[in-house]
C-alpha positions as CSV (number, residue, x, y, z in Angstrom):
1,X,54.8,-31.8,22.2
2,X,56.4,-33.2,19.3
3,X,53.8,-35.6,17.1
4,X,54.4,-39.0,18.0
5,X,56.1,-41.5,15.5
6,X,54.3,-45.4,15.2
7,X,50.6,-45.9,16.6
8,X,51.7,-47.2,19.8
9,X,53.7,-44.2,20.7
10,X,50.8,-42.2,19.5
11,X,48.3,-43.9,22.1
12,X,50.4,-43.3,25.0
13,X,50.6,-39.6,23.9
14,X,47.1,-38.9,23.9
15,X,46.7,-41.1,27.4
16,X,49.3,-38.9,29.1
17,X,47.4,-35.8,27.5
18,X,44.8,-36.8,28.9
19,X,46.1,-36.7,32.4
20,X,48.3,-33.6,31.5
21,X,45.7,-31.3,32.5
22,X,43.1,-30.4,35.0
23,X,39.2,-31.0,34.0
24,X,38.0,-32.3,31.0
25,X,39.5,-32.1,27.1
26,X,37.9,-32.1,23.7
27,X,39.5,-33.3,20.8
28,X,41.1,-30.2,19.4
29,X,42.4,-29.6,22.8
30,X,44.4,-32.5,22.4
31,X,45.3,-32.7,19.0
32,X,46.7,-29.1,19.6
33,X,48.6,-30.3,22.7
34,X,49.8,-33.5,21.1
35,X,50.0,-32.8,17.0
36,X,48.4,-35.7,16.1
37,X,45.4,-35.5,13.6
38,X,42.2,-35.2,15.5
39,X,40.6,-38.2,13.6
40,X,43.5,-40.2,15.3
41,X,43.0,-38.8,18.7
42,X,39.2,-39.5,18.5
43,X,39.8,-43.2,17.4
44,X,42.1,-43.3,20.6
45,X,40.0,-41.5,22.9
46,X,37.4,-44.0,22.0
47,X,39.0,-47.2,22.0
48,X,39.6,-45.8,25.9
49,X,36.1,-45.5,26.8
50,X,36.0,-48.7,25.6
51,X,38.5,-49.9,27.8
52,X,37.8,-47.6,30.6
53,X,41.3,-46.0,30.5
54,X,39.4,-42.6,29.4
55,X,35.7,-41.6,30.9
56,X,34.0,-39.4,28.0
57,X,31.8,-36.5,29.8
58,X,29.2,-35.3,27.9
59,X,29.6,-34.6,23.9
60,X,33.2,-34.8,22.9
61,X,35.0,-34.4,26.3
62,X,37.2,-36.9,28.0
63,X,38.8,-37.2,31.0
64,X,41.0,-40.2,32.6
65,X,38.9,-43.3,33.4
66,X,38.7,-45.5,36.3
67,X,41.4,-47.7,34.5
68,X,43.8,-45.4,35.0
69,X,43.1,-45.4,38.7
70,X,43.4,-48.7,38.7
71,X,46.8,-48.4,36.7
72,X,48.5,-45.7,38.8
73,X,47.3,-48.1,42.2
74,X,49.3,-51.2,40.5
75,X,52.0,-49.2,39.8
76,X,52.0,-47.7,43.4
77,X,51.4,-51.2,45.2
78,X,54.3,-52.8,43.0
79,X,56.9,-50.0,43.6
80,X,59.8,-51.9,46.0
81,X,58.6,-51.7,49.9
82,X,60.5,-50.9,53.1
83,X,59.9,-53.4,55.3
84,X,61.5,-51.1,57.9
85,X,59.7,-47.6,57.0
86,X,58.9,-47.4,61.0
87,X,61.8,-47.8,61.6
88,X,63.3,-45.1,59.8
89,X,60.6,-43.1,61.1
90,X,61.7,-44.2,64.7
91,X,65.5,-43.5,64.0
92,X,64.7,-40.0,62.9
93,X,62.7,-38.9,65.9
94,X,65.0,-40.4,68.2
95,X,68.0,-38.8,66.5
96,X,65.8,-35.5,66.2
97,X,63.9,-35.1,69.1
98,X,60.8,-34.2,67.8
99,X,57.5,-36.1,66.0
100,X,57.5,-37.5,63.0
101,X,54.8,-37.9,60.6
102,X,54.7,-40.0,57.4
103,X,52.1,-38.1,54.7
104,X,51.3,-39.7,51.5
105,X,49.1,-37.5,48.5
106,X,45.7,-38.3,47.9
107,X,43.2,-37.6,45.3
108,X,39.9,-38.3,46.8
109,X,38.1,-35.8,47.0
110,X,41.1,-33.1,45.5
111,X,44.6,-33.3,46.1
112,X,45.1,-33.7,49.7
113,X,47.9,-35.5,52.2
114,X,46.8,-38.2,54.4
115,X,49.2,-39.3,56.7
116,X,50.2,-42.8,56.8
117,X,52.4,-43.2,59.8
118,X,53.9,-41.3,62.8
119,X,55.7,-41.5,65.9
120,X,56.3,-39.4,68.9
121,X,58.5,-41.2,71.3
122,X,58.2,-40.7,75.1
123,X,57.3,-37.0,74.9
124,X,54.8,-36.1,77.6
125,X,51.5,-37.5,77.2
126,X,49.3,-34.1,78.0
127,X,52.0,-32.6,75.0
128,X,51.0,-35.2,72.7
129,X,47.4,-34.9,73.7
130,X,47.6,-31.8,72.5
131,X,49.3,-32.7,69.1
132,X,47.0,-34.8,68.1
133,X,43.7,-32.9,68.9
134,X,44.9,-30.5,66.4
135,X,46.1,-32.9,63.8
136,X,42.8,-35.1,63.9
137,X,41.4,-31.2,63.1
138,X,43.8,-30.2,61.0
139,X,43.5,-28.8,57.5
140,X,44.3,-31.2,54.7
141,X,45.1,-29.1,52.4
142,X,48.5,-28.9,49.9
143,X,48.3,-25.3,50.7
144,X,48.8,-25.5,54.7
145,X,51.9,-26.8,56.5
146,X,55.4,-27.8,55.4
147,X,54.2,-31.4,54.8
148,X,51.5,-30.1,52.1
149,X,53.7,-27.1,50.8
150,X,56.7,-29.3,49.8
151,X,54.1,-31.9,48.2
152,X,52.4,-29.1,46.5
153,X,55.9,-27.7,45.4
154,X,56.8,-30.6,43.7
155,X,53.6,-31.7,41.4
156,X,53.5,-30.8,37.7
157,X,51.8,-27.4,36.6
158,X,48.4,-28.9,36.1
159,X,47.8,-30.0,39.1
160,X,49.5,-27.1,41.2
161,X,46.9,-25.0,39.7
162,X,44.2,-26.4,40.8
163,X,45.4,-27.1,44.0
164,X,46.3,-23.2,43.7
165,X,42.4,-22.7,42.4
166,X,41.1,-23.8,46.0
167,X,40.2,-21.5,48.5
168,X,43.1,-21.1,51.4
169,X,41.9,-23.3,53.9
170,X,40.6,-22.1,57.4
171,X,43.2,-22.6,60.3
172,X,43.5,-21.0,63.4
173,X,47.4,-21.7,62.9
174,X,48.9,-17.8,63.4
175,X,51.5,-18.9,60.8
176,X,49.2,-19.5,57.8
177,X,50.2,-18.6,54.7
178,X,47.4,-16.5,53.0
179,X,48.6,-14.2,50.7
180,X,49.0,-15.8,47.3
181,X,52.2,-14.2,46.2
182,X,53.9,-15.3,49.6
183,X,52.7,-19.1,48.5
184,X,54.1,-19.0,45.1
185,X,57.6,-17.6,46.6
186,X,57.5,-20.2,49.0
187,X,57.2,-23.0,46.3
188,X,60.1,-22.0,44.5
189,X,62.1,-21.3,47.1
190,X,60.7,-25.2,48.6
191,X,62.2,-26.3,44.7
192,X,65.5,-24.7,45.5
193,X,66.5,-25.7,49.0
194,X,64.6,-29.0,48.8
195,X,62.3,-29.1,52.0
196,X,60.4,-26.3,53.9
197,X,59.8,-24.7,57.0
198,X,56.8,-24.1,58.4
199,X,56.2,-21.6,61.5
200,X,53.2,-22.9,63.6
201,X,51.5,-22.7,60.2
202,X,49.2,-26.1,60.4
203,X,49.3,-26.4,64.5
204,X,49.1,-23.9,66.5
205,X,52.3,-24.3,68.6
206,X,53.9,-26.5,66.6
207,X,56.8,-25.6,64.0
208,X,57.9,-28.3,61.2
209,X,60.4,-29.1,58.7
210,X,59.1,-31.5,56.0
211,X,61.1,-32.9,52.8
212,X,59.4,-34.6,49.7
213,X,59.5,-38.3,49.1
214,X,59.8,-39.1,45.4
215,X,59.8,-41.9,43.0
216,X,62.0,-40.5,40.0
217,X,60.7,-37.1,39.1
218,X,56.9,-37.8,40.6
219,X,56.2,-36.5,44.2
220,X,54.6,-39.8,46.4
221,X,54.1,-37.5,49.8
222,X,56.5,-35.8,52.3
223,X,57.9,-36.4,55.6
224,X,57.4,-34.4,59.0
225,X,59.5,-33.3,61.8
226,X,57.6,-31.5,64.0
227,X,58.5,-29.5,67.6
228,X,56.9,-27.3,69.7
229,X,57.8,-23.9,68.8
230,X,59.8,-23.1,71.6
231,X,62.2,-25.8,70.6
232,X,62.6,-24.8,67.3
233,X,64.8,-22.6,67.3
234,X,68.8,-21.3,66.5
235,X,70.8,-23.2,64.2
236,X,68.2,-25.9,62.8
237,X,70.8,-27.2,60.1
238,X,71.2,-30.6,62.0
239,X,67.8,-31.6,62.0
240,X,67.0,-30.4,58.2
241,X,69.7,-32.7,57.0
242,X,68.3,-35.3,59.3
243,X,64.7,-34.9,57.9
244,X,65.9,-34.6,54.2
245,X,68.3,-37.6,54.5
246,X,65.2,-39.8,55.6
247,X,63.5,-38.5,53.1
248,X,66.4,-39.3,50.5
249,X,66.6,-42.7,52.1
250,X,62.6,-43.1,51.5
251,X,63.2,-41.9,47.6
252,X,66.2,-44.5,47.2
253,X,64.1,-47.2,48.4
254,X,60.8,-46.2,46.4
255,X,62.7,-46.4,43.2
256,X,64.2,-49.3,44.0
257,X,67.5,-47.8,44.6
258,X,68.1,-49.1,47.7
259,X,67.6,-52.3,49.8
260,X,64.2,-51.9,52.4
């Protein structure tokens, strides 16, 4: 990172340091990151604490602050609103077929998706009783399911890794991905293609495509169409460019691209 030019630049550079990495950071951690004399940073660091935008643990290690929290919630809350996001949501499963699941990312507690809305149209009430026995039970981890892979697949490198750093959570789900080399392909082939697939890999039974929702180049949670596996199956090019347009249409509107 290139040393930043006035003092205002040079605060924002050692806030977004702060943030850039997983755990706690001394000083020399982030004068090497950021190039900026270490007296500076420790001026910075401390006019944080101060201002709660940085929490100091211990003796000369920092970490972001309850400000910041408090910051990135503002800046969530403010971001342009679709009035009709259920609507979208009902357009797509009627179009589709299937159920559809809203998931926004979470960081209580870890990094974890918490869905936010859903619909499931007139499928048969003992099918859906099913469905959502396993989702009340089902793992929330980025690791597990298309909705949780594309998320993980699209968060910066400090925070994959400690997503990565957990232990695989425990599904019965017969399409699980375990093996860590089979994860890391899957993210970068999620990168390439732009949603994912997964094969009853959350719910057993159930097979999903998901595609991310994202505000610029930041990753705000991921959109579900789920079937029963039995009717997922041949050409499934229809209803990934279904699920990745709503998506699209989601992203437009989060940005302010587009009119709710």
């Amino acid at each position: 990172m290139a040393p930043a030019a006035s003092t205002h630049a040079r605060v924002l550079t050692v806030l977004r340091a702060v943030t850039q990495n997983s755990g706690v950071q001394g000083v020399l951690d982030l004068t090497r990151s950021t190039g900026i004399p270490d007296s500076t940073v420790h001026r910075i660091l401390q006019a944080g604490v101060e201002t709660r935008t940085v929490d100091q643990v211990g003796r000369g290690r920092y970490r972001p602050g309850p400000a910041m929290i408090e910051m990135a919630l503002q800046a969530m809350a403010s971001a342009p609103a679709a009035n009709n996001v259920q609507q979208m949501l009902d357009d797509l499963q009627r179009n589709s077929g299937g159920a559809v699941l809203l998931f926004t990312v979470t960081g209580f507690g870890g990094l974890r998706r918490l869905c936010t809305d859903y619909t499931f149209g007139d499928r048969d009430p003992e099918t859906l009783r099913a469905l959502t026995y396993q989702f009340g039970s089902m793992p929330r981890s980025l690791r597990a399911g298309a909705s949780g892979r594309v998320i993980l697949a699209h968060l910066p490198p400090h925070m994959q890794e400690a997503v990565l750093a957990e232990d695989s959570p425990q599904t019965p789900a017969p399409g699980a991905i375990r093996d860590e080399t089979a994860l890391l392909a899957s993210l970068a082939d999620i990168r390439r293609r732009g949603y994912a697939i997964g094969r009853q890999e959350a719910l057993v039974g159930w097979d999903g495509i998901a595609a991310p929702i994202m505000w610029g180049s930041t990753v705000m949670g991921s959109l579900l169409l789920a079937r029963p596996a039995e009717e997922m199956t041949g050409d499934l090019r229809e209803a990934i460019r279904q699920t990745c347009d709503a998506a699209r249409a989601m992203s437009l509107i989060a940005a302010g691209q587009m009119a709710a």
